[in-house]
C-alpha positions as CSV (number, residue, x, y, z in Angstrom):
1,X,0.0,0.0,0.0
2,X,2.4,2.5,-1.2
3,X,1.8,6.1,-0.4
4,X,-0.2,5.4,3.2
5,X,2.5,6.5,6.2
6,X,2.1,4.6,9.2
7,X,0.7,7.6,11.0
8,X,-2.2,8.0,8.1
9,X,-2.8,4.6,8.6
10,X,-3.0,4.6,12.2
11,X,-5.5,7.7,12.3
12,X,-7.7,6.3,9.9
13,X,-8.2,3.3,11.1
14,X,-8.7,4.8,14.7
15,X,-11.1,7.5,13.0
16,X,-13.2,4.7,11.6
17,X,-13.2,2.1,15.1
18,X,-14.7,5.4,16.7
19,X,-17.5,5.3,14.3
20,X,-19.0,2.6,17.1
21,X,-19.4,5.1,19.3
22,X,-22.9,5.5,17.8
23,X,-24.1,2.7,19.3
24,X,-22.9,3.6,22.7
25,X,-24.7,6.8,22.1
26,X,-28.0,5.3,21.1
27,X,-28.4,3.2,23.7
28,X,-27.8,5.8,26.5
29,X,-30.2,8.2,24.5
30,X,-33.0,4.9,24.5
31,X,-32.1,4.6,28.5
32,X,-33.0,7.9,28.6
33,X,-36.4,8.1,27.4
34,X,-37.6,6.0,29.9
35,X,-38.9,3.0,27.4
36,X,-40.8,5.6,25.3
37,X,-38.8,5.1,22.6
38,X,-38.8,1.5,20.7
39,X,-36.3,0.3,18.0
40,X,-38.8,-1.9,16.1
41,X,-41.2,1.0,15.5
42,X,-39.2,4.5,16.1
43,X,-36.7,5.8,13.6
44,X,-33.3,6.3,15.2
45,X,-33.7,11.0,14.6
46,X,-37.0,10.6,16.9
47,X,-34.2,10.2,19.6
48,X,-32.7,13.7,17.8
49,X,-36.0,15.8,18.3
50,X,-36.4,18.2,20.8
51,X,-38.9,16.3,22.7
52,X,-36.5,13.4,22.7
53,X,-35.0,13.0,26.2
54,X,-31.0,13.6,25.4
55,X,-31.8,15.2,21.4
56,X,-28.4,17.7,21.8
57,X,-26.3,14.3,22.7
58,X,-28.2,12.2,20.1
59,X,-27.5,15.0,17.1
60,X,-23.6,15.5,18.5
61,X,-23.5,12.1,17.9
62,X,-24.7,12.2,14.4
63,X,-22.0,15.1,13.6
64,X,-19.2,13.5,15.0
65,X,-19.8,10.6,13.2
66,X,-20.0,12.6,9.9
67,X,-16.7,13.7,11.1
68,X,-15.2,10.6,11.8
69,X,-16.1,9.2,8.7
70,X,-14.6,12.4,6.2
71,X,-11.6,12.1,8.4
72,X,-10.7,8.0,8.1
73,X,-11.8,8.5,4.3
74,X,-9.7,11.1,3.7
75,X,-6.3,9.6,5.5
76,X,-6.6,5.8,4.4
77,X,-7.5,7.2,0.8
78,X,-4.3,6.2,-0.8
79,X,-4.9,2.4,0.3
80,X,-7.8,2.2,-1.8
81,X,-6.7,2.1,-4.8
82,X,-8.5,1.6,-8.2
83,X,-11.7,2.3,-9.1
84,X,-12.8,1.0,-6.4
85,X,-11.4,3.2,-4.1
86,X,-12.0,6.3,-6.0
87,X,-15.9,5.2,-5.8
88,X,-15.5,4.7,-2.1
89,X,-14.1,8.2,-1.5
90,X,-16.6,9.8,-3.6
91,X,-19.5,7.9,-1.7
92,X,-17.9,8.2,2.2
93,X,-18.1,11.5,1.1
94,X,-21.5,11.7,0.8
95,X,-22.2,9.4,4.0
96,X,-20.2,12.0,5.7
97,X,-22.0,14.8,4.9
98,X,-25.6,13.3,4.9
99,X,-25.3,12.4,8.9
100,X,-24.0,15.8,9.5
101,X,-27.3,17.5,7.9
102,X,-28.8,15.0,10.2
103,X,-27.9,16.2,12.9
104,X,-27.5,19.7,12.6
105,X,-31.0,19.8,10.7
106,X,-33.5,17.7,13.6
107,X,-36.7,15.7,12.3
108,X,-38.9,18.2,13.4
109,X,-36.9,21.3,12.8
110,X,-35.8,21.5,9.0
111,X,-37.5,18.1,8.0
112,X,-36.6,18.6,4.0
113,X,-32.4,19.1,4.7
114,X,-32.9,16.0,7.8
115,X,-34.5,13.7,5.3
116,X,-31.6,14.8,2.2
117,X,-29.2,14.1,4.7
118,X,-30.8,11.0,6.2
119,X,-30.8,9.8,2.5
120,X,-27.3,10.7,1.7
121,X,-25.7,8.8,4.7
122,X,-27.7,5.2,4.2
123,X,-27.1,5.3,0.4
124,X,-23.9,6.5,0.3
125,X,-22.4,5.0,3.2
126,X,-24.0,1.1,1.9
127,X,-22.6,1.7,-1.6
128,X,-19.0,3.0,-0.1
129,X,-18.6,-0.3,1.6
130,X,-19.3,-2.5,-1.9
131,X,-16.8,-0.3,-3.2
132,X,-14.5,-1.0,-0.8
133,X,-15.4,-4.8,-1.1
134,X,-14.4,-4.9,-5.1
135,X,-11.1,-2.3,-4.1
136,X,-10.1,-4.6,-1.1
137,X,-10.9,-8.0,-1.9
138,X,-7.8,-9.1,-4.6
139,X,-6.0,-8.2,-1.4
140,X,-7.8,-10.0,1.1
141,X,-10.6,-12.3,-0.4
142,X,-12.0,-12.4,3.4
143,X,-12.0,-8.6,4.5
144,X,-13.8,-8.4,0.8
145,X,-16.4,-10.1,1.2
146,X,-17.1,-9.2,4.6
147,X,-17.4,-5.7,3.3
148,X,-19.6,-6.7,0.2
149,X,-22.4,-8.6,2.4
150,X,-22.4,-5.6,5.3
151,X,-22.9,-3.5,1.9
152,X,-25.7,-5.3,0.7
153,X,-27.3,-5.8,3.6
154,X,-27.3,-1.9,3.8
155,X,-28.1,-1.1,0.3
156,X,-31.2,-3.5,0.3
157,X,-32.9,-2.3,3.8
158,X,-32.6,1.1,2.1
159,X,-34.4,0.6,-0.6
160,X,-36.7,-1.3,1.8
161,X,-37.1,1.8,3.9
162,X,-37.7,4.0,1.2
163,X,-40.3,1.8,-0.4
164,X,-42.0,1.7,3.1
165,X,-41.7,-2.3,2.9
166,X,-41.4,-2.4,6.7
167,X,-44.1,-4.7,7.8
168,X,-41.4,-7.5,8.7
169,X,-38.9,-5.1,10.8
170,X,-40.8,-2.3,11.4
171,X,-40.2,1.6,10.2
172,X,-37.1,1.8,13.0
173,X,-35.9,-1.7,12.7
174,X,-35.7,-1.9,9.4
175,X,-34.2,1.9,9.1
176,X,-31.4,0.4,11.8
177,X,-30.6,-2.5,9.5
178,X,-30.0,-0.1,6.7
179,X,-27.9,1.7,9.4
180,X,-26.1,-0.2,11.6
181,X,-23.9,-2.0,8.8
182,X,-22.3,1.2,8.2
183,X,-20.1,1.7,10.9
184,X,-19.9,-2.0,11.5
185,X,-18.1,-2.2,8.2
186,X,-16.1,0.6,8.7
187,X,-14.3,0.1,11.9
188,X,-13.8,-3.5,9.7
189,X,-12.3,-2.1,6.9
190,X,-10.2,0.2,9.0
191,X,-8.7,-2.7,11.1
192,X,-8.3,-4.7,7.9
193,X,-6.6,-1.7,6.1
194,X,-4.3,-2.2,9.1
195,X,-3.7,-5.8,9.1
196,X,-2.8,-6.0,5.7
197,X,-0.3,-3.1,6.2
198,X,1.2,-4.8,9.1
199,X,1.2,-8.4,7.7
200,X,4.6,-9.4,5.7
201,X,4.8,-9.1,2.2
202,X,7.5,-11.7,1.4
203,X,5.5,-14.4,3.3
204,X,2.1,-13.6,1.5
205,X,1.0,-16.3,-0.4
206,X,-0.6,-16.6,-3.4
207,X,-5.0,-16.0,-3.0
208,X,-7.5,-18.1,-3.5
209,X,-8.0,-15.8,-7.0
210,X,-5.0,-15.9,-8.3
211,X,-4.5,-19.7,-7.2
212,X,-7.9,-20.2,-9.1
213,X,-6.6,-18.4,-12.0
214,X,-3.5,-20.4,-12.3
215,X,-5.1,-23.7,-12.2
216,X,-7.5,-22.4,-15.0
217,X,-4.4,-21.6,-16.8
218,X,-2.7,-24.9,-16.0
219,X,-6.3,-27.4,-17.0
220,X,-6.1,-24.9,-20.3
221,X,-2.3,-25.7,-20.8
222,X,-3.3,-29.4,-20.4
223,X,-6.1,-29.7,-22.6
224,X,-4.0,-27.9,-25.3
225,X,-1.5,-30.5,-24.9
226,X,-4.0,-33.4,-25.2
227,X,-6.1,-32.3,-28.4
228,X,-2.4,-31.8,-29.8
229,X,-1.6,-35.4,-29.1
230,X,-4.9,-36.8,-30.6
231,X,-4.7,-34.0,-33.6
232,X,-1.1,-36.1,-34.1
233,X,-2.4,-39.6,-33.6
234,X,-5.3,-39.4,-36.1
235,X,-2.9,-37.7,-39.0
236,X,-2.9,-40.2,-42.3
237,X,0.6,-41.9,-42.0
238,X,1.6,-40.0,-45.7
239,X,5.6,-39.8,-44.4
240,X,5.9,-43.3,-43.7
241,X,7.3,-45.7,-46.5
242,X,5.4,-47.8,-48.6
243,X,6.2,-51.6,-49.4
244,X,7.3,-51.5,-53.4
245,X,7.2,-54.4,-55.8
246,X,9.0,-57.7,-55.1
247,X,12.7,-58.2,-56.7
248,X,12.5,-60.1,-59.5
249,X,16.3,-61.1,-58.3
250,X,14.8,-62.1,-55.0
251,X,15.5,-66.4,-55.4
252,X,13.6,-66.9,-52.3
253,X,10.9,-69.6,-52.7
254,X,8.3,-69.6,-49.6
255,X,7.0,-72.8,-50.9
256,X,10.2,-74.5,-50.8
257,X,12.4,-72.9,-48.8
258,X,15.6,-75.4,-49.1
259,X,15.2,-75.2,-52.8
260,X,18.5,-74.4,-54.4
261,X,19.4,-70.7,-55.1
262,X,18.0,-69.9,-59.0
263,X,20.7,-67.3,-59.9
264,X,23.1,-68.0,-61.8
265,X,27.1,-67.0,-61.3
């Protein structure tokens, strides 16, 4: 991962295990409603509105988490490489800024810039982590497709969400499950980012792609070999040499074979 100093790395990846602070957050702001507030049925801002027990530690949370997400993005940026990571960067960005309108823009304050921002986070922070998946996974076939389910999982219970199919999860359970991934996969990509730094080169073996790839290369390499053979066995025989007419010197008799020589000194 040329390009990403030790010290980017470490911040980054520390900037992105933070993002599970939501959680912590979330759950003191539920303890603090007193059981009014359910996370089957209520949508995670209703803990943001100001009739919310804790609303100014609920929306801090959902700036700081804007911020921790721009931050990691921007310093482990040069260890995703590719398209994929240039389409990760592109859509953290947008996660990053969507949960900041979130917070700084309550549910029943500015409900138009809460519910862009809202928006911006699930969909942009579910298709960052597929793009991570497809940019990480030649390196680490695992951490990839870690990051490609958490990613689906978020993509789909968005578009769940925003279709209002919620009758299985309810409105706040199924908003969460487009939610939750988000940071889950970040604070995994982070310490994967950090593993694979830290893991040596030279003893890095070959992954189950490229293994794949070369025993593709090796079955085609055989079968080449074999239709070559056959190809040569089924030729007409045109080089080899033909029997020609008998000698008319030849004095060899096969119906009497101690018959006395016919030529003639």
């Amino acid at each position: 991962m040329a390009g990403v100093t030790p010290t980017r790395l470490r911040w980054g990846t520390v900037a992105w295990l933070l993002t599970l602070q939501f959680f912590v957050v979330e759950t003191v702001a539920q303890r603090y409603s007193g059981g009014t507030h359910d996370r089957a049925d209520d949508v995670i801002s209703e803990l943001g509105a100001s009739d919310a027990a804790a609303p100014v530690l609920m929306n801090a949370s959902f700036v700081v988490q804007g911020l921790l997400i721009g931050a990691g993005a921007v310093l482990l940026r040069p260890a995703l490489a590719g398209r994929g990571g240039r389409l990760a960067s592109a859509f953290l960005t947008a996660a990053a800024v969507g949960v900041v309108l979130v917070g700084l823009f309550p549910l029943d304050g500015q409900e138009d810039l809460h519910q862009a921002g809202a928006g911006l986070h699930l969909v942009g922070g579910g298709l960052a982590l597929l793009a991570m998946a497809y940019a990480l996974r030649p390196r680490s076939e695992a951490l990839g497709t870690v990051l490609a389910l958490l990613g689906l999982l978020s993509t789909a219970m968005t578009v769940f969400f925003a279709l209002a199919v919620t009758s299985l999860l309810g409105e706040g359970g199924t908003e969460r499950a487009a939610a939750y991934p988000i940071p889950v996969g970040l604070a995994v990509a982070g310490a994967g980012l950090w593993w694979l730094t830290r893991r040596p080169q030279a003893r890095r073996g070959p992954s189950r792609r490229e293994l794949r790839a070369r025993e593709r290369a090796e079955r085609a390499e055989r079968d080449r070999e074999r239709d070559a053979a056959l190809e040569a066995a089924a030729a007409p025989r045109a080089a080899q040499p033909q029997a020609g007419p008998a000698d008319p010197d030849d004095d060899f008799d096969p119906e009497d074979p101690w018959a006395r020589s016919r030529r003639r000194g």
